[in-house]
Biopython code that builds the backbone (N, CA, C, O; Angstrom):
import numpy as np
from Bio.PDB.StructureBuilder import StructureBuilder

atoms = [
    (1, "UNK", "N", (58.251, 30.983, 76.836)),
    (1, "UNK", "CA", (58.043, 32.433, 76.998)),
    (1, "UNK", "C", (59.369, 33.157, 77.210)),
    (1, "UNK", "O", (60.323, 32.778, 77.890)),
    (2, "UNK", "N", (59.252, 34.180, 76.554)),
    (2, "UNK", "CA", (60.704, 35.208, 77.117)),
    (2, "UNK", "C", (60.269, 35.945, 78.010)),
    (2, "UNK", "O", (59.237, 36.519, 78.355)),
    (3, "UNK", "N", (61.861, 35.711, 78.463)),
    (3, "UNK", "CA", (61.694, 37.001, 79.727)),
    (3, "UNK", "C", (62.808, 37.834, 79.608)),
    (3, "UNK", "O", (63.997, 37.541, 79.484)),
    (4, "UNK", "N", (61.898, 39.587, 79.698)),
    (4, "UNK", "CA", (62.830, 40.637, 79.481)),
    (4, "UNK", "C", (64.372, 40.452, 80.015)),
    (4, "UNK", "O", (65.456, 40.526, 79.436)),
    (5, "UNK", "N", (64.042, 40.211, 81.210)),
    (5, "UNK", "CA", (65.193, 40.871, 82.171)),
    (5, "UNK", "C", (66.536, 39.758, 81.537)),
    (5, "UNK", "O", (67.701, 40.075, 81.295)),
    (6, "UNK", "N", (65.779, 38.204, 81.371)),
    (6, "UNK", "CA", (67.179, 37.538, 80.890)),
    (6, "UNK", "C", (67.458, 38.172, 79.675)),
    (6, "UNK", "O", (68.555, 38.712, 79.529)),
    (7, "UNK", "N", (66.356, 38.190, 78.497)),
    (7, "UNK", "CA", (66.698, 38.381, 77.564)),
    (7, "UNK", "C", (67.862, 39.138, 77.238)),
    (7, "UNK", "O", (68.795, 38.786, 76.517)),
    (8, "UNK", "N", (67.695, 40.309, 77.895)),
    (8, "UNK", "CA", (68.382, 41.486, 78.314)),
    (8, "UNK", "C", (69.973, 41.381, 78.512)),
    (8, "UNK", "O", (70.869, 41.977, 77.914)),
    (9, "UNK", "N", (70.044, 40.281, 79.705)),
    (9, "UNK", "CA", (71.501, 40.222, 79.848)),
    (9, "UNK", "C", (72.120, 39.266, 78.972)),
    (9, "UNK", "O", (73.309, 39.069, 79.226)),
    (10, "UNK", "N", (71.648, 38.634, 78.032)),
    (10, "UNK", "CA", (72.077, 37.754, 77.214)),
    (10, "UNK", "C", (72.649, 38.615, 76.020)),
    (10, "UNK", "O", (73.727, 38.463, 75.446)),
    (11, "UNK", "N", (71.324, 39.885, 75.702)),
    (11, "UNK", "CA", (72.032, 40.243, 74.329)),
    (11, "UNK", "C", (73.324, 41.194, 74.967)),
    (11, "UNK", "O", (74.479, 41.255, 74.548)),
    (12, "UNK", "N", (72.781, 41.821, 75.985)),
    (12, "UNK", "CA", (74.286, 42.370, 76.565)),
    (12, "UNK", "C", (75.508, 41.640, 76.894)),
    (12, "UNK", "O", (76.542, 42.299, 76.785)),
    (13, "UNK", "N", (75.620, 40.429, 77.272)),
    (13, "UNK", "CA", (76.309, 39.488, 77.010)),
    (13, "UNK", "C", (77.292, 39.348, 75.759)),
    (13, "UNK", "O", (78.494, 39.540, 75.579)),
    (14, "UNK", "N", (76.121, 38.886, 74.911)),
    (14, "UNK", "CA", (76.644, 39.098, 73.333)),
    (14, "UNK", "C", (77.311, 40.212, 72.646)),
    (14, "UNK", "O", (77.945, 40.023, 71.608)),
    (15, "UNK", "N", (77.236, 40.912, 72.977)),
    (15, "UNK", "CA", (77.415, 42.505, 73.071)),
    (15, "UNK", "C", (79.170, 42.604, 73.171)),
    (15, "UNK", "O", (80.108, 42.742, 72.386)),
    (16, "UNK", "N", (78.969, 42.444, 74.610)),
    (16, "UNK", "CA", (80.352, 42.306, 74.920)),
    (16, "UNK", "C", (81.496, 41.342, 74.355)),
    (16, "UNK", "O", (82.622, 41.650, 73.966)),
    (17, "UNK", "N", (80.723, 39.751, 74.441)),
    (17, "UNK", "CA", (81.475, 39.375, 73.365)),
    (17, "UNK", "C", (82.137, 39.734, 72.022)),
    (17, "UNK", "O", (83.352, 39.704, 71.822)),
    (18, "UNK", "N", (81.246, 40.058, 71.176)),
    (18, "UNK", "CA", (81.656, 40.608, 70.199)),
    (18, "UNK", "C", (82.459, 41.945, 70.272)),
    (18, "UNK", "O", (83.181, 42.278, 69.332)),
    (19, "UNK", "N", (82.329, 42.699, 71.379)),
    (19, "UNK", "CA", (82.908, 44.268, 71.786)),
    (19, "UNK", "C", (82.421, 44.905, 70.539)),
    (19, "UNK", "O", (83.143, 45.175, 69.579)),
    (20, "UNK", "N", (80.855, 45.176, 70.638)),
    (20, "UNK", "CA", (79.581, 45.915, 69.790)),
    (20, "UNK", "C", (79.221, 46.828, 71.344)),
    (20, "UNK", "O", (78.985, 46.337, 72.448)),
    (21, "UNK", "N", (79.272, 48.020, 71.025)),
    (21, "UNK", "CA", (77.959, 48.809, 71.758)),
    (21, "UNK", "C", (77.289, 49.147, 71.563)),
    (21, "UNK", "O", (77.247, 49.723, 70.476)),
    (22, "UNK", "N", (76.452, 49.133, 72.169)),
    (22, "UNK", "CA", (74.638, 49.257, 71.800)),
    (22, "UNK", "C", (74.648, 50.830, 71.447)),
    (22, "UNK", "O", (73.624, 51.473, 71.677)),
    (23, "UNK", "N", (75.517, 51.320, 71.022)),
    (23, "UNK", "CA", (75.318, 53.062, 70.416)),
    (23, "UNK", "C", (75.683, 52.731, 68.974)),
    (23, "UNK", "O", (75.417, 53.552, 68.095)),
    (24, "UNK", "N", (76.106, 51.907, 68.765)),
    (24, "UNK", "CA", (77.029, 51.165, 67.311)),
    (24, "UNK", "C", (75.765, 50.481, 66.671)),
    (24, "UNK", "O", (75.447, 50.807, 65.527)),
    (25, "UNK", "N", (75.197, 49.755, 67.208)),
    (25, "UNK", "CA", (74.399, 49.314, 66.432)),
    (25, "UNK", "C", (72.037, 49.205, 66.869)),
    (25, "UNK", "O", (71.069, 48.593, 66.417)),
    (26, "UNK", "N", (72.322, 50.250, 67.963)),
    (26, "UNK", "CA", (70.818, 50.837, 67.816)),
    (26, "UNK", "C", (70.350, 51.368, 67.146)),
    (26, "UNK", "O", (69.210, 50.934, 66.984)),
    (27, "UNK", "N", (70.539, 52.066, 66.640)),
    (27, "UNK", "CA", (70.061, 52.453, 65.486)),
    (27, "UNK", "C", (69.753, 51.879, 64.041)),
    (27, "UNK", "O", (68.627, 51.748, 63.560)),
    (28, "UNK", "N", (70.869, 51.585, 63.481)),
    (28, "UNK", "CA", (70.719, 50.425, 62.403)),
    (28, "UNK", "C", (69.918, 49.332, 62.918)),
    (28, "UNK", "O", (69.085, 49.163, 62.028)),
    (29, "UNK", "N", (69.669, 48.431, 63.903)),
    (29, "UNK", "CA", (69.138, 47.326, 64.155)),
    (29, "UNK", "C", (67.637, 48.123, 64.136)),
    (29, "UNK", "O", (66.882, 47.738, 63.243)),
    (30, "UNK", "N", (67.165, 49.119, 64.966)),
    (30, "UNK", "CA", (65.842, 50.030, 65.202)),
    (30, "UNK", "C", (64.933, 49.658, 63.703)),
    (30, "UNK", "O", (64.061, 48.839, 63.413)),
    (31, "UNK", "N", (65.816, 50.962, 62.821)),
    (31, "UNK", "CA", (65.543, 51.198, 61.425)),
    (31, "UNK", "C", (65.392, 49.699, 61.285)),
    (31, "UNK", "O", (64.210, 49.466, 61.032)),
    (32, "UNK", "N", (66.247, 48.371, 61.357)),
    (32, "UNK", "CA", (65.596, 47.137, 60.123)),
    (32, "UNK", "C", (64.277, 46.855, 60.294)),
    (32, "UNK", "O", (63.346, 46.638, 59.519)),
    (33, "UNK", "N", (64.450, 46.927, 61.996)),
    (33, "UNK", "CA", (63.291, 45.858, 62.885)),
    (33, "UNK", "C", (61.624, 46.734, 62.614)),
    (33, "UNK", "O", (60.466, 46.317, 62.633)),
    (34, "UNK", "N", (62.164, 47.943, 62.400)),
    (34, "UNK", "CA", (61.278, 48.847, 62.843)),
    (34, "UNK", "C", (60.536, 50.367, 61.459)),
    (34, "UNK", "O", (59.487, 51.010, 61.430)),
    (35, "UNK", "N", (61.714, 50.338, 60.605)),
    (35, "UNK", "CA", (61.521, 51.036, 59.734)),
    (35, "UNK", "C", (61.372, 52.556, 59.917)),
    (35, "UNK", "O", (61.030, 53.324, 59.018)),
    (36, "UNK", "N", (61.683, 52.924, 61.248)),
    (36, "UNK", "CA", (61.536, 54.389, 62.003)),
    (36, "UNK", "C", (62.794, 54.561, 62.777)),
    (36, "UNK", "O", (63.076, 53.685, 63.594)),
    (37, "UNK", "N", (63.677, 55.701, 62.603)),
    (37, "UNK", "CA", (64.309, 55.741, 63.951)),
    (37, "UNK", "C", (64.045, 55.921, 65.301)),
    (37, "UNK", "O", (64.792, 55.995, 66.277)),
    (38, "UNK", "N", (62.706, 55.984, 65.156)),
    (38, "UNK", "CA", (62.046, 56.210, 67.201)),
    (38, "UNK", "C", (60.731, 55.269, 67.352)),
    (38, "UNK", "O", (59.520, 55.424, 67.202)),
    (39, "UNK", "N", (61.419, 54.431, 67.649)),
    (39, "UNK", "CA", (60.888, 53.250, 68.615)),
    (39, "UNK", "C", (61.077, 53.102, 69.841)),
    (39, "UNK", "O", (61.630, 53.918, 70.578)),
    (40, "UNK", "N", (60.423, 51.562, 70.288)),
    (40, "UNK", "CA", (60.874, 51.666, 71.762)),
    (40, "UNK", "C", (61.931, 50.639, 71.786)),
    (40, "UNK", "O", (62.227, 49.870, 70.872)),
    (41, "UNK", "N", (62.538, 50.744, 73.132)),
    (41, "UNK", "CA", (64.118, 49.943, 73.054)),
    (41, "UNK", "C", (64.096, 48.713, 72.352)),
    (41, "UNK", "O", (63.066, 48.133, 72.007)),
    (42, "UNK", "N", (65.517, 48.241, 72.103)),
    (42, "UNK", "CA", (65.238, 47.330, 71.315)),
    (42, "UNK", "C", (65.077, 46.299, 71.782)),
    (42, "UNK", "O", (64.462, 45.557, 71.017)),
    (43, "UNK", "N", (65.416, 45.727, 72.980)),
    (43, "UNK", "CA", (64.516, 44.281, 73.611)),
    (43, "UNK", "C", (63.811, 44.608, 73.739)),
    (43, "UNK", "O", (63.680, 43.538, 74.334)),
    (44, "UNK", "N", (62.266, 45.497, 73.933)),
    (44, "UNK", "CA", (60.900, 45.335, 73.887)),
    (44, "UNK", "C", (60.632, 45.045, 72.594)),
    (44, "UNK", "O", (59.767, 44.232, 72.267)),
    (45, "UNK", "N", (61.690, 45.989, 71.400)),
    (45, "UNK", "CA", (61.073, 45.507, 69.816)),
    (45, "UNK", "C", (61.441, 44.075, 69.447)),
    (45, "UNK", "O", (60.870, 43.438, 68.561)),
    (46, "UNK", "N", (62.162, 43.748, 69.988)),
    (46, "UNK", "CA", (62.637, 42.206, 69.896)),
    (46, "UNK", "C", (61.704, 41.138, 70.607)),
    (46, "UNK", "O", (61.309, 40.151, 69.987)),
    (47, "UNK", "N", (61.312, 41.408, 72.144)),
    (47, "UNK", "CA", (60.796, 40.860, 72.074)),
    (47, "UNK", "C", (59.122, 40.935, 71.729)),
    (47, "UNK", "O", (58.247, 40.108, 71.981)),
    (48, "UNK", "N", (59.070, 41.712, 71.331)),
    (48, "UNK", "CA", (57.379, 41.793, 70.915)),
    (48, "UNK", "C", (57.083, 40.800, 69.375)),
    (48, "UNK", "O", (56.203, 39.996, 69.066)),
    (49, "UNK", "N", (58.557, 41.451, 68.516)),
    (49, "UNK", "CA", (58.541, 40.838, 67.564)),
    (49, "UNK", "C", (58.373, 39.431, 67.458)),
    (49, "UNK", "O", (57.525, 38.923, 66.725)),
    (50, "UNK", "N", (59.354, 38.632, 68.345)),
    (50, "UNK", "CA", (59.659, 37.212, 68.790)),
    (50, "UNK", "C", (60.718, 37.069, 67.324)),
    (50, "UNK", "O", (61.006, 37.779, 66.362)),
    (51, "UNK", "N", (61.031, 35.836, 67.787)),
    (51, "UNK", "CA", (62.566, 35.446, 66.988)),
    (51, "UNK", "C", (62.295, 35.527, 65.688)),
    (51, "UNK", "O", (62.797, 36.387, 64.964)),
    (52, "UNK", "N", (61.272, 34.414, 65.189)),
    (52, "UNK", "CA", (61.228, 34.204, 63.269)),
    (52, "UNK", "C", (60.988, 35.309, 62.903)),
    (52, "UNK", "O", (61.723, 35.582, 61.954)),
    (53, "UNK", "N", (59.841, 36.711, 63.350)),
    (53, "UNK", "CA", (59.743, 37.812, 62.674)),
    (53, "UNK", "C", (61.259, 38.494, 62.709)),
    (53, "UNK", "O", (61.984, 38.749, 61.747)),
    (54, "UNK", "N", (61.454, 38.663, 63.838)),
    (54, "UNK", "CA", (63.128, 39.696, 63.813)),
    (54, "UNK", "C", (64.670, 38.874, 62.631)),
    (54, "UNK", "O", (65.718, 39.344, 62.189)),
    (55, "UNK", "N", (63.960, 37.426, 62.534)),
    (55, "UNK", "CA", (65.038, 36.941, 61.845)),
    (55, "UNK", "C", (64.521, 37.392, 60.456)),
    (55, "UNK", "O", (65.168, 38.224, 59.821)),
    (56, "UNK", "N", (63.356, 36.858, 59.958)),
    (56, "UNK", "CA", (62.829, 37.565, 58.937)),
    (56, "UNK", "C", (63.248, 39.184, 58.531)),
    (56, "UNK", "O", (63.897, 39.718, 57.632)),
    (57, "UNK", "N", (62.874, 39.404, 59.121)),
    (57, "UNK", "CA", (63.152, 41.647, 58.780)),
    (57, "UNK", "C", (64.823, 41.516, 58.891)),
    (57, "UNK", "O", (65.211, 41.965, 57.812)),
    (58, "UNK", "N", (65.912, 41.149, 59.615)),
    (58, "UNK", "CA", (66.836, 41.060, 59.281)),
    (58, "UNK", "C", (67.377, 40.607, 58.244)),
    (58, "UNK", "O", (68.235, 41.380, 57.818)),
    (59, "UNK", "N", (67.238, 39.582, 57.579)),
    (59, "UNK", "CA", (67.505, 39.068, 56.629)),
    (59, "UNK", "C", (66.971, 39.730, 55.151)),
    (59, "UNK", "O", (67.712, 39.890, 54.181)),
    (60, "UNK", "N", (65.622, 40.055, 55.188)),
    (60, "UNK", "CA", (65.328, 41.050, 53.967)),
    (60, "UNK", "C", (66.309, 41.850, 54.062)),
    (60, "UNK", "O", (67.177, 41.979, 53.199)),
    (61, "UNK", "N", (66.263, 42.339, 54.916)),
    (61, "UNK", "CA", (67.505, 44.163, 54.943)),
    (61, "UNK", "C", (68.601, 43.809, 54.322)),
    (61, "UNK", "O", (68.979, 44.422, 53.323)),
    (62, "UNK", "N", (69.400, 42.559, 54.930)),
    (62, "UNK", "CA", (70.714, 42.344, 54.593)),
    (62, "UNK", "C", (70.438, 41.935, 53.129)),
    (62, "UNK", "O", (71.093, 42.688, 52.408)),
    (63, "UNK", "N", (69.741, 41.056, 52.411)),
    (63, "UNK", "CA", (69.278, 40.882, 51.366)),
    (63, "UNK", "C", (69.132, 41.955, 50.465)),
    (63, "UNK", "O", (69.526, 41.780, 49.312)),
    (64, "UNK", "N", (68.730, 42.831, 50.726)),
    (64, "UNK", "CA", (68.339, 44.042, 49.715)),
    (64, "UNK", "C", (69.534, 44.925, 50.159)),
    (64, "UNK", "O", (69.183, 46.104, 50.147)),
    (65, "UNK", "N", (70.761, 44.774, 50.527)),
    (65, "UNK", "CA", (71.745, 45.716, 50.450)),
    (65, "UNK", "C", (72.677, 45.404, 49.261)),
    (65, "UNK", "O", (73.634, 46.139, 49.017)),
]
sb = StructureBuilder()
sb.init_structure("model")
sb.init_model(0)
sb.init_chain("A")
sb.init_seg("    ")
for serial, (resi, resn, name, xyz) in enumerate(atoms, 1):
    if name == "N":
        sb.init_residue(resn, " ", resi, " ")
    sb.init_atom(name, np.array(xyz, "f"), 0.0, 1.0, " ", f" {name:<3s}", serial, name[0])
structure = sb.get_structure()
């Protein structure tokens, strides 16, 4: 099972690693996952989605660019 709150500091984690801010890439990630710009944040869309769907919809997107 996931849990928000780690989930959370992990992708923020990652985040920082890479030195990405979540103003840089909310939106674009929103729109793949989501196909709308107004959703709800993106670890709830992440995790609602769960991993294979969000890897899935990522990969079409990048695919069809």
């Amino acid at each position: 099972p996931l849990d928000a709150e780690a989930f959370q500091d992990a992708f923020a984690a990652w985040m920082t690693g890479e030195e990405i801010k979540m103003k840089d890439i909310g939106l674009p990630l929103r729109v793949a996952l989501t196909g709308t710009k107004n959703a709800p944040s993106i670890i709830d869309i992440l995790l609602v989605l769960g991993r294979k769907e969000v890897m899935t919809r990522l990969e079409a997107v990048c695919h069809s660019l």
